[in-house]
Structure formats: C-alpha cells, structure tokens
N, CA, C and O atoms as CSV, one atom per row, in Angstrom:
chain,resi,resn,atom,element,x,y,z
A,1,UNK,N,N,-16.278,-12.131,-9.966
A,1,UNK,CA,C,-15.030,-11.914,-9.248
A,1,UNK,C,C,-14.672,-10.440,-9.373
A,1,UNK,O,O,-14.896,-9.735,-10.357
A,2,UNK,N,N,-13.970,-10.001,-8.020
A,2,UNK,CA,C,-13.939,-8.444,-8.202
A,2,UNK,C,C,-12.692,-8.610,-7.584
A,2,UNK,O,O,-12.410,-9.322,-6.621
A,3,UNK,N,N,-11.727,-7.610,-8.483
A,3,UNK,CA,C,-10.305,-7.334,-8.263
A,3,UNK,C,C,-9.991,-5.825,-7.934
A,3,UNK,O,O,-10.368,-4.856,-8.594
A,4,UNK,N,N,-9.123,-5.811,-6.630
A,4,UNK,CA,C,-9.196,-4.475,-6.127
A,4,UNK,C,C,-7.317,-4.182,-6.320
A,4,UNK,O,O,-6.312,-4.841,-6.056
A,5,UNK,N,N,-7.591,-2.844,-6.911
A,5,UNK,CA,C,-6.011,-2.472,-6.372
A,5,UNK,C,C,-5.812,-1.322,-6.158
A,5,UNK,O,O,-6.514,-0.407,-6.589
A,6,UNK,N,N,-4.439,-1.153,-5.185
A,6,UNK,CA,C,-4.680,0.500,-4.547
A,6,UNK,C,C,-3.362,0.359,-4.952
A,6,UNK,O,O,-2.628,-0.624,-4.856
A,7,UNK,N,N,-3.066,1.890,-5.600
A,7,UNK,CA,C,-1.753,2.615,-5.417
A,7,UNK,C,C,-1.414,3.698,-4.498
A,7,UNK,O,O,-1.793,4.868,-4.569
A,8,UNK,N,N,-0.893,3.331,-3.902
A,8,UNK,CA,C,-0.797,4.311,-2.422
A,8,UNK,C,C,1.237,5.446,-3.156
A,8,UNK,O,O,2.276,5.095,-3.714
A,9,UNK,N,N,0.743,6.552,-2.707
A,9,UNK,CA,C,2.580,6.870,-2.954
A,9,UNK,C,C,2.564,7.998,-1.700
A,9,UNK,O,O,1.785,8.896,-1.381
A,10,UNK,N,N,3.701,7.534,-1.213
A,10,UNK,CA,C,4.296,7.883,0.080
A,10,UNK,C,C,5.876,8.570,0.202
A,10,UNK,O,O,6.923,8.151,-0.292
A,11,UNK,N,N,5.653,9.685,0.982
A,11,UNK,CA,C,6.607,10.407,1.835
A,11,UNK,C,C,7.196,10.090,2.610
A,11,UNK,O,O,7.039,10.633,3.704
A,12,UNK,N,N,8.093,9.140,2.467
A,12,UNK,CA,C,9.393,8.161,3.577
A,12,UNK,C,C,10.079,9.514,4.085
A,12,UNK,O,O,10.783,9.964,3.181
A,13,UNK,N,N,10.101,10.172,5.034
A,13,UNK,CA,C,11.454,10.549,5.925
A,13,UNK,C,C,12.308,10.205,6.332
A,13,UNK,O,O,12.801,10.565,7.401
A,14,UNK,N,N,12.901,9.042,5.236
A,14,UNK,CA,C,14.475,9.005,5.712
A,14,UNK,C,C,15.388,9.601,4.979
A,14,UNK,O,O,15.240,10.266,3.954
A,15,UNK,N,N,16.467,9.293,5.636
A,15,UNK,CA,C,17.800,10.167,4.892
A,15,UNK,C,C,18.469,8.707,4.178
A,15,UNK,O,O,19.644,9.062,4.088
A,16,UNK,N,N,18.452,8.144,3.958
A,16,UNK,CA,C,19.401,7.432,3.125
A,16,UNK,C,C,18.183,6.115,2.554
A,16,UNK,O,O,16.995,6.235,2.853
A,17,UNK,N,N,18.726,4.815,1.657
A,17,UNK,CA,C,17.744,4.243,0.379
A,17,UNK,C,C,17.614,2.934,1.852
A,17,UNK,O,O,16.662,2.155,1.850
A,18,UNK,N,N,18.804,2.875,3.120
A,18,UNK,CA,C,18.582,1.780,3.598
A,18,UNK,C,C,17.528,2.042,4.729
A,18,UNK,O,O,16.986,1.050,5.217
A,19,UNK,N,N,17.185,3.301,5.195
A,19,UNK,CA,C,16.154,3.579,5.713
A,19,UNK,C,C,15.030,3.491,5.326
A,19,UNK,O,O,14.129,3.173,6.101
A,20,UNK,N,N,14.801,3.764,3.976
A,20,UNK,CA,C,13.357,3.761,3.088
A,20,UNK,C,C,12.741,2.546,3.099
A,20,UNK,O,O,11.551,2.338,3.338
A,21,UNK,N,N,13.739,1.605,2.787
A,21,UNK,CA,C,13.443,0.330,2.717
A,21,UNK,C,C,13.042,-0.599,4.140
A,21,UNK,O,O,12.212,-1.496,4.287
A,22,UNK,N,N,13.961,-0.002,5.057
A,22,UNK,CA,C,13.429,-0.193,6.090
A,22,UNK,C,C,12.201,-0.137,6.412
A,22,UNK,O,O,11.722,-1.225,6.732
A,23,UNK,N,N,11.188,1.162,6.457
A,23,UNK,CA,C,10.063,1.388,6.387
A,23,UNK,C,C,9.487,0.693,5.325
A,23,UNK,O,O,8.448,0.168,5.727
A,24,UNK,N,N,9.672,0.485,4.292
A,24,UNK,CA,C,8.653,0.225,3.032
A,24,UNK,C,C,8.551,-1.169,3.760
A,24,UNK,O,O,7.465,-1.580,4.168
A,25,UNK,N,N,10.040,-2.076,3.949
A,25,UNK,CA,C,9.607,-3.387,4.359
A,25,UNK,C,C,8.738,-3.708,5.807
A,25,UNK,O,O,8.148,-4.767,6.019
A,26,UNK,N,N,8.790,-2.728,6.602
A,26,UNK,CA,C,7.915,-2.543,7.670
A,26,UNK,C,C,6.229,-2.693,7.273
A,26,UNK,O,O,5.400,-3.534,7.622
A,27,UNK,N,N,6.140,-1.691,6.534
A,27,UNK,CA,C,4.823,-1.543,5.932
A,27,UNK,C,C,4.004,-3.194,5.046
A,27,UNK,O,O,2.998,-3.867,5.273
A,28,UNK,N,N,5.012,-3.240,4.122
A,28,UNK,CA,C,4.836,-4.392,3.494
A,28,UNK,C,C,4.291,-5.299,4.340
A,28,UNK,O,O,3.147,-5.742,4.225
A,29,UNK,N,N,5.474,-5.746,5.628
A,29,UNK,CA,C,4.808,-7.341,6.218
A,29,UNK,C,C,3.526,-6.631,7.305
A,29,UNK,O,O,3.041,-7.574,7.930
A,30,UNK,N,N,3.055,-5.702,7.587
A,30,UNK,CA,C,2.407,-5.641,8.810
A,30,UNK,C,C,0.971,-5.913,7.646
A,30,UNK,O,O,0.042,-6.715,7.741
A,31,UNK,N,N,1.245,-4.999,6.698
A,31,UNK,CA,C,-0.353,-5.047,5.430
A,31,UNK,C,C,-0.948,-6.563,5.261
A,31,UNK,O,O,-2.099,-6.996,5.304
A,32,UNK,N,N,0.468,-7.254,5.025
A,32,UNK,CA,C,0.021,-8.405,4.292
A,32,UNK,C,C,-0.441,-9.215,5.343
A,32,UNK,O,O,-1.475,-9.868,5.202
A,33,UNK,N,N,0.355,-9.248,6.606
A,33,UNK,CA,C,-0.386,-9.746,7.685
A,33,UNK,C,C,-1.437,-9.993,7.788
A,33,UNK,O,O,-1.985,-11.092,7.700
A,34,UNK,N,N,-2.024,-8.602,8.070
A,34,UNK,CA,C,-3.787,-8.080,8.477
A,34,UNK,C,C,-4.599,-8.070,7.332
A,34,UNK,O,O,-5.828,-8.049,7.401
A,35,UNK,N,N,-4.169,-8.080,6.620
A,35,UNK,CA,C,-5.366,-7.732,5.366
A,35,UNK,C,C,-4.913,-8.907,4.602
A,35,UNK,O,O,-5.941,-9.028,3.935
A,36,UNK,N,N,-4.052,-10.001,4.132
A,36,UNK,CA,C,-3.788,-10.826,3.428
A,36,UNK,C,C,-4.002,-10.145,1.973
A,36,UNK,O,O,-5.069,-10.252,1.368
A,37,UNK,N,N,-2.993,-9.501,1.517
A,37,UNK,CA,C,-3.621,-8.949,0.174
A,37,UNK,C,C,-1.676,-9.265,-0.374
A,37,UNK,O,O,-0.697,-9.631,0.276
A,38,UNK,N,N,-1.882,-8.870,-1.932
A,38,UNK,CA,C,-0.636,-9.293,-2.418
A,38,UNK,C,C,-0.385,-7.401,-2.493
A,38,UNK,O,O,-1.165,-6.449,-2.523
A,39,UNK,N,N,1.375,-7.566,-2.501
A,39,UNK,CA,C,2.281,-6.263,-2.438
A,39,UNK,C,C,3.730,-5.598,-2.550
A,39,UNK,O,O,4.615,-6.122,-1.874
A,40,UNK,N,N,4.013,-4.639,-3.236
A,40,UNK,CA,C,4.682,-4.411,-4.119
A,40,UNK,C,C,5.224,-3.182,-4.279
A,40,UNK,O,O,4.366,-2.362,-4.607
A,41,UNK,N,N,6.501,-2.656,-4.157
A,41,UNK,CA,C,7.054,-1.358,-4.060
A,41,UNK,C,C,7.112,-1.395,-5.784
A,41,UNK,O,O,7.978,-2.119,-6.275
A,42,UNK,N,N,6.349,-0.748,-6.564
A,42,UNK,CA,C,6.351,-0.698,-8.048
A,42,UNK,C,C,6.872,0.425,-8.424
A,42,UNK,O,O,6.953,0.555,-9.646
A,43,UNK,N,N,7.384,1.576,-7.573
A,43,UNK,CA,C,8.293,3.036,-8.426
A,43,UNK,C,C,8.578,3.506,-7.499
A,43,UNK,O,O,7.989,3.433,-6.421
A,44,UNK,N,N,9.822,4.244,-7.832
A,44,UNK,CA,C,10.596,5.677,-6.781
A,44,UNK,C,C,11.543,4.260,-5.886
A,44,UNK,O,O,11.608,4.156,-4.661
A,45,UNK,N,N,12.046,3.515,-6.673
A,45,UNK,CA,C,12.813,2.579,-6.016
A,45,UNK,C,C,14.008,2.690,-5.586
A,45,UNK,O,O,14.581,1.895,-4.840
A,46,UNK,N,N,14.554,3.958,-6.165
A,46,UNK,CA,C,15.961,4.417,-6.041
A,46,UNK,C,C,15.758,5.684,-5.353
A,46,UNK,O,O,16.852,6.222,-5.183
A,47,UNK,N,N,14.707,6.438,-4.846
A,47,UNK,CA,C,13.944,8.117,-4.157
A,47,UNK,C,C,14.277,7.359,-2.639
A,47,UNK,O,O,13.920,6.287,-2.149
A,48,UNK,N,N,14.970,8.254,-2.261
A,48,UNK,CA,C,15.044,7.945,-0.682
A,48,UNK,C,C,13.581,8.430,0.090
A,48,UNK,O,O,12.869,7.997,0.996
A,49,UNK,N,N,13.590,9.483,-0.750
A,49,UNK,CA,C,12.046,10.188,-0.272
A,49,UNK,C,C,10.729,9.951,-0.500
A,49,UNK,O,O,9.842,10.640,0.006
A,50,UNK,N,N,10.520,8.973,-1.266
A,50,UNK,CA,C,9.460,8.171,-1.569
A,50,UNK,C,C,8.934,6.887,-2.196
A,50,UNK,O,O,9.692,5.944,-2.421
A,51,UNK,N,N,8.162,6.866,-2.363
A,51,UNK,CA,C,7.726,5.381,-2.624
A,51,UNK,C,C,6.383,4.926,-2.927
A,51,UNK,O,O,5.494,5.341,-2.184
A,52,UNK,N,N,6.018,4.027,-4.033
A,52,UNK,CA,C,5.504,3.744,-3.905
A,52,UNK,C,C,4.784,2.165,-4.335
A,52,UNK,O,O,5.216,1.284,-5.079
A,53,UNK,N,N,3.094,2.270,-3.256
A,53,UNK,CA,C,3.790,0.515,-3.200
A,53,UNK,C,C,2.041,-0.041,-4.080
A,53,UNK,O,O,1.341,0.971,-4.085
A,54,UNK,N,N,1.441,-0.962,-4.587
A,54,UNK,CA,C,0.856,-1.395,-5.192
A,54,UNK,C,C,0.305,-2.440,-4.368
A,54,UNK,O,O,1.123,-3.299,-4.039
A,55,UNK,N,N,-1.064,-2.609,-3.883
A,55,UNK,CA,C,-1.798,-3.524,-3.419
A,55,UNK,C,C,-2.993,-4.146,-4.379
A,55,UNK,O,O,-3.732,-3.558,-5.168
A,56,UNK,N,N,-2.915,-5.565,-4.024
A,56,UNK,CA,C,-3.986,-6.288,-4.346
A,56,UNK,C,C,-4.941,-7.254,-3.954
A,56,UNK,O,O,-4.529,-8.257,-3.373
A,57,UNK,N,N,-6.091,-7.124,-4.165
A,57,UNK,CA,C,-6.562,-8.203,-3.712
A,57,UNK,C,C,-8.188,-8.518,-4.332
A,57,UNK,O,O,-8.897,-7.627,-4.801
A,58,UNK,N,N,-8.628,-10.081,-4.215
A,58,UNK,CA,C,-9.676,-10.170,-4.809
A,58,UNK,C,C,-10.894,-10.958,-3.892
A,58,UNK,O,O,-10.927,-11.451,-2.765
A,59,UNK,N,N,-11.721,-10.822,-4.835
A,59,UNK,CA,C,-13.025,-11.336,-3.452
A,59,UNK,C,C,-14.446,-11.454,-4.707
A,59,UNK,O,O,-14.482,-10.970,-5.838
A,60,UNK,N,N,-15.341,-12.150,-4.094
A,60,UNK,CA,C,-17.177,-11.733,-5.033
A,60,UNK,C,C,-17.752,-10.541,-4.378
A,60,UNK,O,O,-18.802,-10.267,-4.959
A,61,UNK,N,N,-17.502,-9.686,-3.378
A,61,UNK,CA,C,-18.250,-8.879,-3.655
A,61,UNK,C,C,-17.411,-7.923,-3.595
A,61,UNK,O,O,-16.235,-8.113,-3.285
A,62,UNK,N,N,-17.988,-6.565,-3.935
A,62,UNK,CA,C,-17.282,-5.258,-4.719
A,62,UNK,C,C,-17.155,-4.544,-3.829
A,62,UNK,O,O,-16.129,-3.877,-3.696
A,63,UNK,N,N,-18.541,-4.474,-2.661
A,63,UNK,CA,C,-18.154,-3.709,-1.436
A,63,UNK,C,C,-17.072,-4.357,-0.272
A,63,UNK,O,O,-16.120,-3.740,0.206
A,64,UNK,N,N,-17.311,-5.208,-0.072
A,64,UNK,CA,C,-16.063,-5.756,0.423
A,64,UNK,C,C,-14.794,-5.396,0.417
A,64,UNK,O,O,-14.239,-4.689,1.259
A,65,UNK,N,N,-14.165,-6.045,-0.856
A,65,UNK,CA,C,-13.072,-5.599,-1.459
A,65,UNK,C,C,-12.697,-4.296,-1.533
A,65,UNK,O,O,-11.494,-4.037,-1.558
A,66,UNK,N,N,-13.599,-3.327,-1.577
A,66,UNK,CA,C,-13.273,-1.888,-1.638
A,66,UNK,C,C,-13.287,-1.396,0.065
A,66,UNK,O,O,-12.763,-0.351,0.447
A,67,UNK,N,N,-13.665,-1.919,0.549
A,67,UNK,CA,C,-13.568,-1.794,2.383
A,67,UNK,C,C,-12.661,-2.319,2.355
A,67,UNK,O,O,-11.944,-1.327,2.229
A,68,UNK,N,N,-11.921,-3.202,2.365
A,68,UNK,CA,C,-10.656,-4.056,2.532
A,68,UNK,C,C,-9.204,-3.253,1.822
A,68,UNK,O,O,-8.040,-3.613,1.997
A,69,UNK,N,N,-9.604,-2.272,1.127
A,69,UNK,CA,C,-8.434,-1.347,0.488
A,69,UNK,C,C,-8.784,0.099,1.358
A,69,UNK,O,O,-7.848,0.876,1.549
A,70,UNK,N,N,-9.738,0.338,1.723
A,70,UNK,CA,C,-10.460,1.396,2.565
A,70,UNK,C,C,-9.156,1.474,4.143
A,70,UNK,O,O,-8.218,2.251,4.318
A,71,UNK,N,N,-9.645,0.363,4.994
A,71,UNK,CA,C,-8.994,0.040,6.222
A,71,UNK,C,C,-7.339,-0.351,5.750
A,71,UNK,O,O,-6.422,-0.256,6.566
A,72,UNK,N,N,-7.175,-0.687,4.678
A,72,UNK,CA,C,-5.423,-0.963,4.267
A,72,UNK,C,C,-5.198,0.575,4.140
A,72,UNK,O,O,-4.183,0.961,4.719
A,73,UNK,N,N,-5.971,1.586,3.470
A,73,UNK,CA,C,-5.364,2.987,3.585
A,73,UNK,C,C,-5.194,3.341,5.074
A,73,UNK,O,O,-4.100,3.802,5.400
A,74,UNK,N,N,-6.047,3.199,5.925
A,74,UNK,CA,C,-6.214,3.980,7.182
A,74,UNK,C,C,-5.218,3.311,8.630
A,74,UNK,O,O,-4.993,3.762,9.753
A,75,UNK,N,N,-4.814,2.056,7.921
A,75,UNK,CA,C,-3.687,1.116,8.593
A,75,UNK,C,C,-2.501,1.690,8.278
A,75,UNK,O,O,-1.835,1.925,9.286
A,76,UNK,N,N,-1.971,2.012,7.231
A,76,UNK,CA,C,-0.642,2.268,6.548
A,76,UNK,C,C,-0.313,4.125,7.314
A,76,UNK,O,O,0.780,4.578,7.656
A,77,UNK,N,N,-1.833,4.905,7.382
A,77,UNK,CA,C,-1.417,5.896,7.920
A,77,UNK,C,C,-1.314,6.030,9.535
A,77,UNK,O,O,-0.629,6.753,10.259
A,78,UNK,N,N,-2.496,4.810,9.846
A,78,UNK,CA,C,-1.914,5.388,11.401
A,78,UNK,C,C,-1.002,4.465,11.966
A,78,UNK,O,O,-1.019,4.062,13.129
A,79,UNK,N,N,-0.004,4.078,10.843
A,79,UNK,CA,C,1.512,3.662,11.393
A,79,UNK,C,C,2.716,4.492,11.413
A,79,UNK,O,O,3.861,4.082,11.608
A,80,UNK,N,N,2.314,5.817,11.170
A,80,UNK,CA,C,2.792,6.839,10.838
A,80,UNK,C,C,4.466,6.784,10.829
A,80,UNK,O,O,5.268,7.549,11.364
A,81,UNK,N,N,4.699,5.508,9.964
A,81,UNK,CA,C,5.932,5.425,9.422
A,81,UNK,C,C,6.145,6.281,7.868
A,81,UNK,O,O,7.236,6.413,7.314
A,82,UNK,N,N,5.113,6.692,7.456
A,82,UNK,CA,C,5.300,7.413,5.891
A,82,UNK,C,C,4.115,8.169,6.081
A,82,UNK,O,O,3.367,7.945,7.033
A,83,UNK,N,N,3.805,9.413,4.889
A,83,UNK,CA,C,2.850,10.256,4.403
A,83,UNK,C,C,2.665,9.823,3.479
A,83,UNK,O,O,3.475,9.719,2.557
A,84,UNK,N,N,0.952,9.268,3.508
A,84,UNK,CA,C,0.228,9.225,2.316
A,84,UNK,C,C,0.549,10.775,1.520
A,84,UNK,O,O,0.382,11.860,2.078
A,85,UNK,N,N,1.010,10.606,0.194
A,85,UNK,CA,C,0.850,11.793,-0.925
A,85,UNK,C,C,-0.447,11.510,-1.626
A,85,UNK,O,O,-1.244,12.448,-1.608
A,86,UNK,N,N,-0.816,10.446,-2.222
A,86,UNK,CA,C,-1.638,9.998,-2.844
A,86,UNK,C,C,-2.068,8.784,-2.747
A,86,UNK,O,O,-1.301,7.922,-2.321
A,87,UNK,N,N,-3.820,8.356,-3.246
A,87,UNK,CA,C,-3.883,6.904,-3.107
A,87,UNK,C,C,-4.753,6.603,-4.519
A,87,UNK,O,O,-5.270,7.551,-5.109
A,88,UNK,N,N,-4.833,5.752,-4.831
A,88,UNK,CA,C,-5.501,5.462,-6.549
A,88,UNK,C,C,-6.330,4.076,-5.901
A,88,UNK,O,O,-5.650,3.153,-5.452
A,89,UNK,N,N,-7.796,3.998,-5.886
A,89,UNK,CA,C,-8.126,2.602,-5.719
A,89,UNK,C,C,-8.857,2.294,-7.180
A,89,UNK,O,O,-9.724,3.101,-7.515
A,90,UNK,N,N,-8.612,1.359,-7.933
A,90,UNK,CA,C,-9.446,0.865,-8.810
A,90,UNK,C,C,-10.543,-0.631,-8.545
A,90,UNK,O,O,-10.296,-1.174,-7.469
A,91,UNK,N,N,-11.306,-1.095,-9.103
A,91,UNK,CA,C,-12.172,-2.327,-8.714
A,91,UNK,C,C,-12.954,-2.645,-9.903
A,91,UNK,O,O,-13.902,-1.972,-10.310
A,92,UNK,N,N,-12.494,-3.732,-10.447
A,92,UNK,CA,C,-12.707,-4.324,-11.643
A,92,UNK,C,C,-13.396,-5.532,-11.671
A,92,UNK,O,O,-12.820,-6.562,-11.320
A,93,UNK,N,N,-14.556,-5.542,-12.042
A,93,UNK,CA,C,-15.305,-7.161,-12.138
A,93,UNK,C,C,-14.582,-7.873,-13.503
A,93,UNK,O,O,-14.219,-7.448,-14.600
A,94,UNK,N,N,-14.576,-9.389,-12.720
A,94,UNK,CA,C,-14.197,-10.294,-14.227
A,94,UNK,C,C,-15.466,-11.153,-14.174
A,94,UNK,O,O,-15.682,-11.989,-15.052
C-alpha cells in the first residue's frame, strides 16, 4: 500500500478571511471531485493571504499515486483561483 500526500501552500488574493475561504472552499470541492482524494486547509487559517491545504490519498502502486498528486498540482493551478508558493509531495509504502 502506498500513501501519497501533497502539501500545496498558496497565495489567495483576497482582501478579507471570507474571501479566502471562499476560494479555499472552491478548491477543496472541485479536487475532491476529480481526483477523489481526502482534504484539508491545515495552516495560515486566520492569513487572508494564504493558505494552506493538505492532500491525500492511497493506492498499490507508487507511480500512480504520485501521478494522481502530479495532475491535483496542475488542476489547482490552472484554476487560477490561488498561486502555488510551494508544493511538498511525500509517498510512503506500508
């Protein structure tokens, strides 16, 4: 079993915490949609200006799973509701 998780942290352009959220919750349901993965605004919860959100997901093979966090990065940017700042993927066999 191979467990994938990405930390993505993002550049929200809004001006106030009910805009951010706006977007973050935008982001949230369209990911989980398409990619069925579990997800999570884990810091900068109170940063109007950023955010960031924690994906997961698991599968048997390693390439897979790491393609499946691959296309969740390249989804989240060309929704060009936020700027990727950074992304962290890890992939852990159990």
């Amino acid at each position: 079993m191979v467990i994938g998780v990405l930390e993505l942290t993002l550049a929200v352009p809004a001006a106030t915490l009910k805009e951010k959220r706006s977007v973050v919750k935008r982001i949230i349901n369209r990911t989980q949609q398409k990619f069925n993965v579990a997800v999570a605004e884990v810091d900068e919860l109170d940063n109007p200006g950023g955010a960031v959100l924690g994906f997961v997901t698991v599968g048997n093979d390693r390439r897979y799973v790491n393609s499946v966090l691959d296309h969740l990065v390249n989804q989240v940017d060309e929704m060009y509701l936020a700027n990727i700042v950074d992304q962290c993927i890890t992939l852990e066999n159990y």
